[in-house]
C-alpha positions in Angstrom: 15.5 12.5 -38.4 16.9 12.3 -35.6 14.2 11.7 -32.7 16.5 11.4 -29.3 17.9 14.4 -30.1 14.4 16.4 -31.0 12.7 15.4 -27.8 15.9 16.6 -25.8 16.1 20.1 -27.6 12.2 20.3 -27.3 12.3 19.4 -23.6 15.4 22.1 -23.0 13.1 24.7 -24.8 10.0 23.9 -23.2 10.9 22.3 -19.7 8.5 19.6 -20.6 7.3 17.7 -24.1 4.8 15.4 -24.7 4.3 12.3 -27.0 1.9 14.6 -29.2 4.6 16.8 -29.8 7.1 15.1 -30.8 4.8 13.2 -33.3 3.5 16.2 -34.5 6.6 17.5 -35.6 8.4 14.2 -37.1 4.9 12.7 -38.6 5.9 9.4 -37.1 3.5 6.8 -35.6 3.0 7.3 -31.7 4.6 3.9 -30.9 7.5 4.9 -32.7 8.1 7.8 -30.9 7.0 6.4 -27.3 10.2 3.8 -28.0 12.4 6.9 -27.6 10.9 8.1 -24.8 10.9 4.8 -23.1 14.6 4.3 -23.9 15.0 8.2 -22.4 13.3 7.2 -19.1 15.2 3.9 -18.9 18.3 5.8 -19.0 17.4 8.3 -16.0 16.9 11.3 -18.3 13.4 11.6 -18.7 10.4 11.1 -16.0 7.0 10.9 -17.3 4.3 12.4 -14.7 0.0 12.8 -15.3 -2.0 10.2 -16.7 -3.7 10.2 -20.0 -3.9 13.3 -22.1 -2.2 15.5 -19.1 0.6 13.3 -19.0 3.9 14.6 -20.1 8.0 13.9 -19.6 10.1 16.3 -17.7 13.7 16.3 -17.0 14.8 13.6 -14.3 15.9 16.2 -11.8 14.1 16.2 -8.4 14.0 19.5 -7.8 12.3 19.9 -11.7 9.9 16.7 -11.0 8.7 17.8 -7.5 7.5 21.6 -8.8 5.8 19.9 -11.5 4.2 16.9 -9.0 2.6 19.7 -6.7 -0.2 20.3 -8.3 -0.8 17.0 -9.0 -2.7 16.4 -6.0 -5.2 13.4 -6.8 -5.3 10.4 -8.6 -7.9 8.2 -9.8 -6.5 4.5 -11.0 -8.3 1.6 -12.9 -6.5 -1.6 -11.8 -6.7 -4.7 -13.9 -6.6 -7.7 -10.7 -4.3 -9.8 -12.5 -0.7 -10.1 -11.1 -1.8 -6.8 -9.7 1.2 -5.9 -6.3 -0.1 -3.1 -4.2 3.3 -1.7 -3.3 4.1 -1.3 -7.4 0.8 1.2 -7.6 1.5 2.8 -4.3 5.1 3.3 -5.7 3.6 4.5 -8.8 1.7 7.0 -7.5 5.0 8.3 -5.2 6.6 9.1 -8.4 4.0 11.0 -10.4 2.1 13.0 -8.0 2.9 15.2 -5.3 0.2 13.7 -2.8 3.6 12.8 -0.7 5.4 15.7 -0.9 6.0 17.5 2.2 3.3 15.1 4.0 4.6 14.2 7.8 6.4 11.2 8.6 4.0 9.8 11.0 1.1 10.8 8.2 3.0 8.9 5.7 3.6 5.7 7.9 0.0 5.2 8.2 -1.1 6.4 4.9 1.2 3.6 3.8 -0.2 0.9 5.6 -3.5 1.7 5.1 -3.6 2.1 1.8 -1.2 -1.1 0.9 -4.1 -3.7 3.3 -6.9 -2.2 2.0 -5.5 -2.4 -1.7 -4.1 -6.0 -0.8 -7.5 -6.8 0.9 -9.0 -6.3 -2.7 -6.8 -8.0 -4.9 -6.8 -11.2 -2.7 -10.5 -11.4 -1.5 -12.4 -9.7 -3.6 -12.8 -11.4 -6.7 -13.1 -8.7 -9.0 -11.3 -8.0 -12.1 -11.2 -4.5 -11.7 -10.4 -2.3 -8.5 -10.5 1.6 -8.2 -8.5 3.2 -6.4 -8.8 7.3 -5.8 -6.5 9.2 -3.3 -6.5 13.1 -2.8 -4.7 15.1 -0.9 -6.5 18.5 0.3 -6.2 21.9 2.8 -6.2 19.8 5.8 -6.6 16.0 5.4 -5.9 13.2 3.0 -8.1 10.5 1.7 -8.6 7.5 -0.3 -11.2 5.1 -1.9 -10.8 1.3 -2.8 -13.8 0.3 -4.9 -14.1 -3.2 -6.1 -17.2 -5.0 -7.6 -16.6 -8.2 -6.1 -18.2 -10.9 -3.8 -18.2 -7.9 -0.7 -16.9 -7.7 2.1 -19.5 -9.0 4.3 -20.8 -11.9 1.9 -17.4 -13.1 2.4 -17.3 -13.6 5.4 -20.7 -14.6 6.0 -19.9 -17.6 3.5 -16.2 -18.2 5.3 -18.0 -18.2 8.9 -20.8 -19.8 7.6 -22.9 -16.8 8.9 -26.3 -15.8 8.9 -26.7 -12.4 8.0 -24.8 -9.0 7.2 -25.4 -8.3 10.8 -23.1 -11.1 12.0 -20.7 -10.4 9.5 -19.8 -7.3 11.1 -20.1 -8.6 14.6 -17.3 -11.1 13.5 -15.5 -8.6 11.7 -15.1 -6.0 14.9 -13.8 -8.7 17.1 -10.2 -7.4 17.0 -12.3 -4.4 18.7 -12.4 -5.8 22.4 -9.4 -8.3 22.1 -5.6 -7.7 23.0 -4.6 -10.0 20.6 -5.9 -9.0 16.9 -3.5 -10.8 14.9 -5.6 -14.0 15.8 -8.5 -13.3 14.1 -9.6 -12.6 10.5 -9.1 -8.4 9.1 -6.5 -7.3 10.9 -5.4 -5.5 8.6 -8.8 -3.8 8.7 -8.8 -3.4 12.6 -5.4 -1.8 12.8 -6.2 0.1 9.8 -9.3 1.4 11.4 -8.0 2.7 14.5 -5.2 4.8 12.4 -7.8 6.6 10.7 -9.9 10.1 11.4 -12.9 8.5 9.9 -12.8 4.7 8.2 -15.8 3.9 6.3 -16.5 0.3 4.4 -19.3 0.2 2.9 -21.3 -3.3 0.7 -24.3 -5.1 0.5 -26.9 -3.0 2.4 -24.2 -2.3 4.9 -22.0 0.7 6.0 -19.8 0.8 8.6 -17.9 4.3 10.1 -15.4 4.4 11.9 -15.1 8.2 13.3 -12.5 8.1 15.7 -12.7 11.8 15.9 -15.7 11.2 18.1 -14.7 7.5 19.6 -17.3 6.2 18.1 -18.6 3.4 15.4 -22.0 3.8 13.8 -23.9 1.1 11.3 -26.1 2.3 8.9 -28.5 1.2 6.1 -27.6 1.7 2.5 -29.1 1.2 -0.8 -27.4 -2.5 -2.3 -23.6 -2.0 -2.9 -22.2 -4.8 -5.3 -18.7 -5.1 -4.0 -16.9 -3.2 -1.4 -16.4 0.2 -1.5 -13.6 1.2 1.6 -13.2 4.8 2.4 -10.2 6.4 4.4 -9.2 10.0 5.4 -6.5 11.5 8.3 -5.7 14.8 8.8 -2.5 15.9 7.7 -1.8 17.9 10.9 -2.5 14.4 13.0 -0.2 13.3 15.8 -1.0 9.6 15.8 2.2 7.3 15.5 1.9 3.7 13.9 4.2 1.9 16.0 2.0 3.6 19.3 -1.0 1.8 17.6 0.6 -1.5 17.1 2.4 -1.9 20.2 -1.4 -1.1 21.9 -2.3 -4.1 21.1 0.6 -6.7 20.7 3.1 -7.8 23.3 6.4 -6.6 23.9 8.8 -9.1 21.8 11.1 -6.7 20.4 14.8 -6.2 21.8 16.8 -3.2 20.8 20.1 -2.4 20.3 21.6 1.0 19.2 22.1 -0.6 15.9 20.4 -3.8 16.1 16.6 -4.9 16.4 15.7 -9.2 17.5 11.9 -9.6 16.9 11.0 -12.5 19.1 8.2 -13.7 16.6 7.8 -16.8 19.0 6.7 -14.7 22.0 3.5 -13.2 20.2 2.1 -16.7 19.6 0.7 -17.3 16.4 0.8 -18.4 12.5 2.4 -15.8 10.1 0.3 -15.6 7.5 -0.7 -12.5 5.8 1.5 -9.7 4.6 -0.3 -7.6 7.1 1.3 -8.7 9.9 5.1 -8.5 8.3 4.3 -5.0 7.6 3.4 -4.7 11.6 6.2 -6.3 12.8 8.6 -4.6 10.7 6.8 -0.7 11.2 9.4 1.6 12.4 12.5 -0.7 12.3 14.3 1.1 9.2 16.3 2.8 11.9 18.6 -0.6 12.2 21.1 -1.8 10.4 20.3 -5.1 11.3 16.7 -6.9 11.9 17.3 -10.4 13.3 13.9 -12.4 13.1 13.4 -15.2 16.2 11.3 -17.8 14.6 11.4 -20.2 17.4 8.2 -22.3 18.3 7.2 -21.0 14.9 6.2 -23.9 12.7 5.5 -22.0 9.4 4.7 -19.0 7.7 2.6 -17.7 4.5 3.9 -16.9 1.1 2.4 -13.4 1.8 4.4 -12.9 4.9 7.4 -14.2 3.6 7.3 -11.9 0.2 6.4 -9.3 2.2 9.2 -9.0 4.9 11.4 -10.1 2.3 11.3 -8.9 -1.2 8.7 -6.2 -0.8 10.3 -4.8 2.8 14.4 -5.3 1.4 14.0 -3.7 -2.1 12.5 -0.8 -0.4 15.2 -1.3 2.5 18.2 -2.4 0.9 20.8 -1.0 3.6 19.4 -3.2 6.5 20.1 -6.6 6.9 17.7 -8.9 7.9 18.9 -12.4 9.5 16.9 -15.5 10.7 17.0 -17.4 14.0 16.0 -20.7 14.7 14.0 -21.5 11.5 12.5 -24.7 10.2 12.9 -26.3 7.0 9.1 -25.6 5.9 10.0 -21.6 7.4 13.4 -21.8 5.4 11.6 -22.9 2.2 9.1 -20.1 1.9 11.6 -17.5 2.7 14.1 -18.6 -0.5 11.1 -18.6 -2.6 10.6 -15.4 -1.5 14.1 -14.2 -2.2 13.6 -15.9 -5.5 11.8 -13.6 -6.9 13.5 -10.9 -5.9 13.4 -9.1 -9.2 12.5 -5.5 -8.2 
């Protein structure tokens, strides 16, 4: 029997098959059949969409798979932390849901970044083997969830800082809050992340934070013991804040601009690159170029997140820009081709 040509027939007839169905009919073992349908998706044919029993392969078309993502509008993940990347899930949940469709450019930029640092933040620090991670899009926002059963969020830094109590822990942690220059302390990726939202909520131990910049406020509350962190997120689709306007409140100006080309003085903002978190800030809202020159002078060295970040993670979803270093060091120059080694997605 042929089984290539029985799922195409049954997807022409039906617009959409499953696994079930095509096992069903031919009597053959469900790995059997699922080669088929991988070799069918590796060819560009088939895309699968839905998790679990509602999941099912539809013609690779986009105007087919975008009516079929609309009304798939959440999602609700269970991430094994083990060679877990935050950009493949977020890319994952692009392709087989419709939580993106239609959503406003400026909407999208930050529900990007948020949703890549607070997933990051979880498989780095938390030291749990599983993480959670919800999103749903409804009438008039969109939201997401990162739950981990880790160390928490404020443990960790009480035992990093050498802190007291949970009290402290926060005080350190909303530092950024009052400074100019947030890229100096710990969770910036949390403060900018924090001021992009409607409401930002972390909550672990006996500790919740909320962020409700609707009312330009932050409120601390008791809770009943959290094990782990547990970060909450929402923005409303029709809002008008701008990630670049966020970032640029509280960096300096080191960026020159061409029509075509962007230099990013790294030197002039005066400290260690370390995290992914600040490559995805410097590079916000620079897709426009067609070139990206990166000054690293008076720079002395730079993390392997930063470094995968700006470039693997940043070209493979940018491949038409060009990015080009100025002034690097050996130790700057090392990290970046072990960056571009790997570049296998």
């Amino acid at each position: 029997m042929d089984v290539r040509k029985l799922i195409i027939d049954t997807l022409g007839k039906k617009g959409a098959v499953k696994s079930s169905d095509i096992v069903r009919a031919t009597g053959f073992s469900r790995a059997y059949v699922n080669r088929f349908f991988r070799q069918l998706t590796d060819e560009g044919i088939l895309i699968l969409i839905g998790k679990a029993n509602k999941a099912k392969y539809i013609p690779a078309i986009q105007e087919v798979a975008d009516r079929s993502k609309r009304c798939i509008l959440s999602i609700n993940r269970i991430l094994h932390n083990e060679n877990l990347s935050e950009d493949i899930v977020l890319t994952d949940l692009k392709k087989k849901t419709g939580i993106y469709i239609s959503l406003p450019e400026n909407v999208s930029r930050i529900l990007d970044y948020a949703f890549l640092e607070m997933l990051n933040n979880a498989i780095e620090h938390s030291q749990s083997k599983i993480i959670k991670a919800l999103m749903k899009k409804e009438k008039n926002n969109i939201r997401f969830d990162i739950i981990d059963k880790g160390i928490g969020i404020f443990n960790n830094i009480m035992q990093k800082r050498n802190l007291k109590g949970e009290i402290d822990a926060i005080q350190d942690l909303l530092k950024g809050k009052q400074s100019t220059s947030p890229q100096t302390h710990s969770g910036e990726g949390i403060f900018f992340t924090s001021k992009a939202a409607d409401m930002f909520i972390i909550q672990s131990s006996h500790k919740k934070i909320i962020f409700n910049n609707l009312m330009e406020d932050i409120f601390i509350k008791d809770i009943k013991k959290t094990v782990g962190t547990k970060i909450s997120f929402s923005i409303g689709l029709a809002s008008k804040k701008q990630l670049d306007n966020i970032f640029k409140q509280y960096t300096d100006d080191s960026f020159e601009f061409s029509k075509t080309e962007v230099i990013v003085k790294l030197y002039k903002m005066a400290t260690e690159y370390i995290s992914r978190s600040q490559g995805r800030r410097i590079l916000s809202g620079l897709d426009k170029f067609k070139t990206v020159a990166l000054d690293f002078k008076d720079v002395k060295m730079i993390g392997q997140g930063f470094a995968d970040e700006v470039f693997r993670v940043w070209k493979v979803n940018h491949p038409e820009i060009k990015i080009i270093t100025l002034n690097t060091n050996e130790n700057i120059e090392f990290m970046i081709k072990r960056a571009l080694s790997s570049f296998s997605i």
